[in-house]
C-alpha atoms as one frame of an Amber mdcrd trajectory, in Angstrom:
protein
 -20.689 -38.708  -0.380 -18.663 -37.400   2.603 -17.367 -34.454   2.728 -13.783
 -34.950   2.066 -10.645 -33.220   3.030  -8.336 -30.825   0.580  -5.929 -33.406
   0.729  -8.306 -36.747  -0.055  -9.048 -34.377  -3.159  -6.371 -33.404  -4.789
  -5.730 -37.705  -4.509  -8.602 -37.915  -6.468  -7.742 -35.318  -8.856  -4.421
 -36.621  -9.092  -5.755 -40.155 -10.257  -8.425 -38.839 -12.576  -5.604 -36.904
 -14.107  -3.234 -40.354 -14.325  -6.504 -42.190 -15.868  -7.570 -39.589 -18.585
  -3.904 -39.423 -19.464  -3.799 -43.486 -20.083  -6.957 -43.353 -21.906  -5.254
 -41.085 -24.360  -2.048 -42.383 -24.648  -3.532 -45.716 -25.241  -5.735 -44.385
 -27.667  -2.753 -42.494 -29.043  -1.189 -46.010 -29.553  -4.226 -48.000 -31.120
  -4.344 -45.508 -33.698  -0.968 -45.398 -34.360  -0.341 -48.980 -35.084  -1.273
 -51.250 -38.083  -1.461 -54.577 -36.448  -5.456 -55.547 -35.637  -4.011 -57.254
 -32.377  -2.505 -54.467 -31.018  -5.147 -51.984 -32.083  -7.672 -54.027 -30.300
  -5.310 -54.647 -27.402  -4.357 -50.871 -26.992  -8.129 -50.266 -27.384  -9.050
 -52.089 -24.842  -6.714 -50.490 -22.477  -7.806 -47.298 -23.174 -11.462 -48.424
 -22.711 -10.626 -49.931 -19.064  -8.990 -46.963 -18.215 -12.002 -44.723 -18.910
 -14.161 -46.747 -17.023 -11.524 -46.867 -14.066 -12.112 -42.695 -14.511 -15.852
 -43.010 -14.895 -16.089 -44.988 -11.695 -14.296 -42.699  -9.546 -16.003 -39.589
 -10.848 -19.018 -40.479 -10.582 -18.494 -40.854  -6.649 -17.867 -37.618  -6.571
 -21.043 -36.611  -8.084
């Protein structure tokens, strides 16, 4: 990868930050409810979300 500048990063870490939150909050929300729907719904959110993370991270490995 490029080297990158201080401002491209903290982007990055700013969106890393936005995705782990959504992971948890729509974990937070599948667990939460009682309705299979939405529990598979909010769980696979959550699981789109961590792969949005995983993606970007690992481009800056």
């Amino acid at each position: 990868m490029t080297n990158l500048t201080e401002k491209e990063l903290l982007a990055i870490n700013d969106l890393l930050d936005g995705e782990s939150e959504l992971v948890k909050k729509f974990q937070m929300l599948s667990n939460s409810t009682s309705d299979p729907e939405l529990k598979q719904t909010f769980s696979n959110i959550s699981q789109k979300h961590q792969q949005h993370f995983n993606a970007v991270y690992s481009k800056l490995q």
